[in-house]
C-alpha positions in Angstrom: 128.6 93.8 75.5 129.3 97.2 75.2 130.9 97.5 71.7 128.3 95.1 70.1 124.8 96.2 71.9 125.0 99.7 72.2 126.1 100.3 68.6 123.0 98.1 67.2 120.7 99.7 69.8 122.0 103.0 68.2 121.6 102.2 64.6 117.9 101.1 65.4 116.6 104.3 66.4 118.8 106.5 64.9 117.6 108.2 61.3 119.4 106.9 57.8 121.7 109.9 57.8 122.8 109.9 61.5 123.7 105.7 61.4 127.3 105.8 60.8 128.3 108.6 62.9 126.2 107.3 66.0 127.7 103.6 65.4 131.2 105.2 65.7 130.1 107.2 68.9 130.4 103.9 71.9 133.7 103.2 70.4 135.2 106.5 70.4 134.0 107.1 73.9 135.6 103.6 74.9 139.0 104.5 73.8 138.6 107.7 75.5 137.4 106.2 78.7 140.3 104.3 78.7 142.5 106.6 77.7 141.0 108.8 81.0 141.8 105.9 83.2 145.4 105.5 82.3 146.0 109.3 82.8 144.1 108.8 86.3 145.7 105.7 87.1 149.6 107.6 87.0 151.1 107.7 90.3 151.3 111.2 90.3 147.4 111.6 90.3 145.2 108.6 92.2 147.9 105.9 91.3 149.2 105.7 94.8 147.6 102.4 97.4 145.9 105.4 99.5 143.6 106.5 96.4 142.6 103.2 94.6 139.2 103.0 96.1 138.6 106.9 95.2 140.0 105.8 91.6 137.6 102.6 91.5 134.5 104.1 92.5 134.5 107.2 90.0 132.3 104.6 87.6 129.3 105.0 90.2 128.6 108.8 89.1 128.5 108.0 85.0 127.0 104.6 86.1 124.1 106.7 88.2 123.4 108.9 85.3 122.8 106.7 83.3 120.1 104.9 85.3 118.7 108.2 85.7 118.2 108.5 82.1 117.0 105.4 81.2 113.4 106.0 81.1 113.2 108.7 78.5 115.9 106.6 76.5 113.4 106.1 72.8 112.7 101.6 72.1 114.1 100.3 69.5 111.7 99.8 66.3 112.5 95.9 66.3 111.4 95.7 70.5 108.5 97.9 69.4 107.4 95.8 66.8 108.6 91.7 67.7 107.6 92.3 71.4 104.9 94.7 71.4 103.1 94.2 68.0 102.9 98.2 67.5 103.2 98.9 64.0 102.4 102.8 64.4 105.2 103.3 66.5 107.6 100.7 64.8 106.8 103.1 61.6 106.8 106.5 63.3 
């Protein structure tokens, strides 16, 4: 859901010259997500039995933010205008 939502959310609000960069942004931070996780995941670091439910639960704190930020996130134009008839803002 990930790599096909956000990007389309993204290039709905963003302006003309910013639409490229900010479709690129979800994947980029996909790969390094799971690059993160594979470094993490080494026995040497929380790869041992003991550490797996530390390891698994670090996606709670990004997971939190995220809900924290969700109200000021912008609609899209196409929700603004299909759901909520609003031409001003679909325009603005």
């Amino acid at each position: 859901i990930s790599l096909s939502v956000v990007p389309m959310y993204l290039g709905e609000i963003a302006p003309k010259n910013l639409r490229g960069f900010l479709g690129l942004m979800p994947s980029i931070f996909i790969c390094a997500g799971v690059f993160s996780a594979q470094v993490l995941g080494l026995h040497e670091l929380l790869g041992k039995e003991e550490h797996w439910p530390l390891f698994l639960s670090l996606v709670v704190v990004p997971t939190f933010i995220q809900l924290m930020l969700l109200p000021w996130f912008p609609e899209s134009p196409r929700y603004l205008l299909i759901e909520k008839h609003n031409v001003h803002a679909t325009i603005t």
